[in-house]
C-alpha positions as CSV (number, residue, x, y, z in Angstrom):
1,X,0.0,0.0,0.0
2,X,2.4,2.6,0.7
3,X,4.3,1.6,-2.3
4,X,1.7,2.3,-4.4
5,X,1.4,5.3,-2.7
6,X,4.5,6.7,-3.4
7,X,4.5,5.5,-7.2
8,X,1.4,7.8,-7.3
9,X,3.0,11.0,-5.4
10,X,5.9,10.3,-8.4
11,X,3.6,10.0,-11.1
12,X,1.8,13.3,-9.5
13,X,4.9,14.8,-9.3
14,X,6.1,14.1,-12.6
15,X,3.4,15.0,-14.6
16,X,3.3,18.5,-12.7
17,X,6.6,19.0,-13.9
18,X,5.8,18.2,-17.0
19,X,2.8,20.2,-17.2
20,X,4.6,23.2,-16.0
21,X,7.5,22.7,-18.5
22,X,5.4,23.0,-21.3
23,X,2.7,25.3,-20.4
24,X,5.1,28.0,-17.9
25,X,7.2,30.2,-20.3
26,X,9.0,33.5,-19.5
27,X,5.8,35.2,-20.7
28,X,3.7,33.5,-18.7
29,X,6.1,33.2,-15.4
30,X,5.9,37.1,-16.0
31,X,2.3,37.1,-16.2
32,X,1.6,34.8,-13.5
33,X,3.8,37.4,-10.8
34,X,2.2,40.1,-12.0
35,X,-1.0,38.9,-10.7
36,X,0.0,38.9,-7.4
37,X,1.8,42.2,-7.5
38,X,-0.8,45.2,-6.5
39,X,-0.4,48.5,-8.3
40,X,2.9,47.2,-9.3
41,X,3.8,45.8,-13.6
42,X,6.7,43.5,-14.0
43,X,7.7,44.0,-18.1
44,X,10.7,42.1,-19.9
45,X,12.9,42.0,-23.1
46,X,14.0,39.1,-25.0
47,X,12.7,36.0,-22.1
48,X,13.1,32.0,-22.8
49,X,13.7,29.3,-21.1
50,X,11.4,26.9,-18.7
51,X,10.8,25.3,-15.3
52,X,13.4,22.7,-16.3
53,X,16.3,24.6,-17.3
54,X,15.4,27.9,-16.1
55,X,14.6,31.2,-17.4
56,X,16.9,33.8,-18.8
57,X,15.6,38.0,-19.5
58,X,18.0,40.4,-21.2
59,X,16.1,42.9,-18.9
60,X,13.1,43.0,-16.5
61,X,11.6,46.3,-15.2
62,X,9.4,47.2,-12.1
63,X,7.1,49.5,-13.2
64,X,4.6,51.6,-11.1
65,X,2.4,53.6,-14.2
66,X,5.1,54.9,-16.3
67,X,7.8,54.8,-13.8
68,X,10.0,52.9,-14.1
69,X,11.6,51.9,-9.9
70,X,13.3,49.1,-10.7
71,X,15.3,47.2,-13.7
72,X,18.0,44.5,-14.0
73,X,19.6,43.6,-16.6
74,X,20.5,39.7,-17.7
75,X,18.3,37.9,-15.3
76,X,19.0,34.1,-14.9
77,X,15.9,32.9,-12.6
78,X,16.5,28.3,-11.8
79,X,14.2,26.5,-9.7
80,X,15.4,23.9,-7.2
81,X,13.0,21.1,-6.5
82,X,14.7,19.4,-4.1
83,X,13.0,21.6,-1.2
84,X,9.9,19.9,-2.4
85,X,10.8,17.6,0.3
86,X,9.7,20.1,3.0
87,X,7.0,21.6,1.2
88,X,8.6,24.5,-0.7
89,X,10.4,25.1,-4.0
90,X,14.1,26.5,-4.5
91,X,14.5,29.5,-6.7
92,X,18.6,31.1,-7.3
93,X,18.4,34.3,-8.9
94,X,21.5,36.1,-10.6
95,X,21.8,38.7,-12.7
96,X,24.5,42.2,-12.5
97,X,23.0,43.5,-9.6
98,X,20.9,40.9,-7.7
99,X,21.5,37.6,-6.7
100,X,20.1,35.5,-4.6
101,X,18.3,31.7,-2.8
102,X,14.8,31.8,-1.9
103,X,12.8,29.0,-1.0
104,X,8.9,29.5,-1.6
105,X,6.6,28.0,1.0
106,X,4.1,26.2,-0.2
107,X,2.5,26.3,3.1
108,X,4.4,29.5,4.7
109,X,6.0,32.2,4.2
110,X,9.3,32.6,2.0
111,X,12.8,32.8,3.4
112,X,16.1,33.7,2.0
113,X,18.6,36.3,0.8
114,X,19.1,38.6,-2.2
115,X,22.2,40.3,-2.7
116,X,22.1,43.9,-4.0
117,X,25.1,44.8,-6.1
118,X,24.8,49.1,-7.4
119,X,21.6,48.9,-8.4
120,X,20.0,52.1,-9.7
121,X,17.4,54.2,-7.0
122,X,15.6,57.2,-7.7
123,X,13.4,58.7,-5.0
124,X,11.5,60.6,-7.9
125,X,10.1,57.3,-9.2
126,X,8.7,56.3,-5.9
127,X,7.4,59.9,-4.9
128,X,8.7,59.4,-1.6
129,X,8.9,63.0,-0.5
130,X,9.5,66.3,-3.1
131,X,11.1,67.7,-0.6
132,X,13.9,65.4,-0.2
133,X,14.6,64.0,-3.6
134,X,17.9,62.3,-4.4
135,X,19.5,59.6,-7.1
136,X,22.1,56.7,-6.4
137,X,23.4,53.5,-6.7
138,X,22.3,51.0,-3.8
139,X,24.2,47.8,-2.7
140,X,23.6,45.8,0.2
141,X,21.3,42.6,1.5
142,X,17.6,41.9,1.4
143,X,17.1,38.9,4.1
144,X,13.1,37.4,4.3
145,X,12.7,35.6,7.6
146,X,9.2,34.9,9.6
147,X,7.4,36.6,7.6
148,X,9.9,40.0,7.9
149,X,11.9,41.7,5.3
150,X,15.3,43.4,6.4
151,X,16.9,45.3,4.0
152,X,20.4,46.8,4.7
153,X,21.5,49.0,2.5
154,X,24.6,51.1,1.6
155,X,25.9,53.7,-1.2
156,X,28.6,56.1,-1.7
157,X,27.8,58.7,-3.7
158,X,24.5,60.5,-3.5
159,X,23.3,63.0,-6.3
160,X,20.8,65.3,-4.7
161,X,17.9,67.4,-6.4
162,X,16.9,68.9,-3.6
163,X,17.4,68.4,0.3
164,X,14.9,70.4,2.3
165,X,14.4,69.8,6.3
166,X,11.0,71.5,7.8
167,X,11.5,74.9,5.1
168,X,15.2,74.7,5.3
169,X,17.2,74.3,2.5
170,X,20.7,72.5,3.1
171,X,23.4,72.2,1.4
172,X,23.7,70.0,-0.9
173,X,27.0,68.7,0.1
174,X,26.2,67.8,3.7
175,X,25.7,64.0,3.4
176,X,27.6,61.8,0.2
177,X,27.2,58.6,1.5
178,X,24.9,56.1,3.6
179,X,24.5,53.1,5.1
180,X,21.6,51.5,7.1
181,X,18.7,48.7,7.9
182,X,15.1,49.0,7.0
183,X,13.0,46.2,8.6
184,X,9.6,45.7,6.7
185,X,7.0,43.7,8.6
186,X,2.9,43.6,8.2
187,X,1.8,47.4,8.3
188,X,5.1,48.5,9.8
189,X,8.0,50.0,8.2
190,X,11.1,50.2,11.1
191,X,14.2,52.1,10.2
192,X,17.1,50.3,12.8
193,X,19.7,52.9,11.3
194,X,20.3,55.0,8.3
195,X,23.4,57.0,8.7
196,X,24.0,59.5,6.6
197,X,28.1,60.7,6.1
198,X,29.5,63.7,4.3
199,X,32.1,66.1,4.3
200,X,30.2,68.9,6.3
201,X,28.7,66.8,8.9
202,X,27.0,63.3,10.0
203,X,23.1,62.7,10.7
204,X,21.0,59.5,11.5
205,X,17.6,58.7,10.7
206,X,15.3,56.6,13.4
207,X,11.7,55.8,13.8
208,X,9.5,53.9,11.9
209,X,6.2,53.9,9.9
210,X,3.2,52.2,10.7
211,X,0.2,52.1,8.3
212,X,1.5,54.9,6.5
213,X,1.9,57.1,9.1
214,X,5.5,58.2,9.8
215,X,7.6,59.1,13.2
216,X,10.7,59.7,12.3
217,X,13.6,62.1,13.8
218,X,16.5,63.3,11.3
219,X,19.7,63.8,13.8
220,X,22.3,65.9,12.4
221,X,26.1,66.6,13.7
222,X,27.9,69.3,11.6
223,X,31.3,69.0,11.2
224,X,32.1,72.9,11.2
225,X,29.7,74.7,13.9
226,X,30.3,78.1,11.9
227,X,28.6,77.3,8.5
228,X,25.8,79.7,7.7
229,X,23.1,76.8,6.9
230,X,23.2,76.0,10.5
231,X,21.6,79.6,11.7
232,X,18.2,77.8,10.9
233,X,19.0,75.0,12.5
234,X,19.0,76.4,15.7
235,X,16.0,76.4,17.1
236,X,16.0,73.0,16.5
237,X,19.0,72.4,18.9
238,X,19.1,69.6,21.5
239,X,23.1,69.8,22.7
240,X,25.8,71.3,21.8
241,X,26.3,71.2,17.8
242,X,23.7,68.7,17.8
243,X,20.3,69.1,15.8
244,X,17.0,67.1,15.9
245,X,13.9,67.5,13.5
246,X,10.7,65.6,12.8
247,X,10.7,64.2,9.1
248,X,7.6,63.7,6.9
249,X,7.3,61.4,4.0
């Protein structure tokens, strides 16, 4: 009896496989995420490949409307099936700037890492805040455990468009470089550190957001305590060359 049993779960398997190799292409792998991906448009360029052998994309984009947030360029997605064993399937990722193990849940959540190697970030594209709008090129870690996505993150070189703090314009200049860990779980969005490092001072960024409502501080230690952007700056004093502000997003 339980021979036959396990001949069956084989033959079930098999033919799943064998479904899914001829009926999952790129296009419809692409298809098939995009369902589950609100407000959100995965598009590709030049995708083959199948379950079997994996799937190869000279580019795929993350689009929100005509923005474009995220893109990669030669993707090389391969699914591992020997997690089947404990109810989930293996997927590597590699392309320029990610790559990455995942293992999907078939009856949880998914867990893994994603390496992030200088990929392209523009806050303008996710309309984060006008106020603070900046371009760079990210690297870092994106680990998925429990149900909770931490993301660390560093760059270093920031191109600002414009950098202005409760109706205070700074200087450009003030921070070329940071480094930090975002923690995404459920409805809440918990910044552990973002430090921010530049020729004309240091700041940090703590607080966190939860459903959509943010309480955040931006902490900033000049370098110089004579530069004229700092006259604004100080009624927002709390110690000696030491400035706090709330931040919006």
């Amino acid at each position: 009896m339980v021979k036959k049993l396990l001949v069956a779960l084989v033959a079930i398997f098999f033919s799943v496989i064998l479904t899914l190799f001829f009926y999952l292409s790129s296009a419809t792998l692409v298809d098939s995420v995009n369902g589950f991906l609100p407000h959100l448009v995965i598009k590709h360029t030049d995708g083959y490949g199948n379950i079997l052998w994996g799937y190869r994309f000279d580019r795929l984009s993350v689009m929100k409307g005509s923005d474009e947030l995220l893109s990669v360029s030669e993707l090389k997605i391969n699914f591992r099936f020997f997690p089947l064993l404990w109810g989930a399937v293996g997927l590597d990722i590699n392309s320029q700037e990610l790559s990455g193990r995942l293992n999907l849940s078939l009856f949880g959540k998914p867990e893994g890492e994603v390496n992030i190697k200088e990929i392209n970030f523009d806050t303008t594209s996710f309309g984060i805040n006008e106020n603070v709008q900046f371009s760079s090129k990210l690297s870092g870690v994106l680990k998925i455990s429990k149900g909770e996505v931490l993301l660390e993150i560093k760059t270093d070189e920031i191109s600002w468009k414009k950098l202005t703090v409760n109706g205070i314009d700074l200087p450009f200049t003030l921070f070329s470089s940071a480094r930090g860990g975002i923690l995404f779980s459920n409805n809440r969005v918990l910044i552990k550190s973002l430090n921010f490092e530049g020729v004309k001072g240091n700041a940090r960024i703590v607080g966190e957001v939860v459903n959509g409502k943010p309480s955040l501080e931006l902490e900033i230690i000049p370098k110089d305590w004579n530069e004229p952007y700092l006259i604004p700056l100080e009624q927002y004093k709390a110690g000696p060359g030491f400035y706090k502000l709330s931040l919006s997003l």
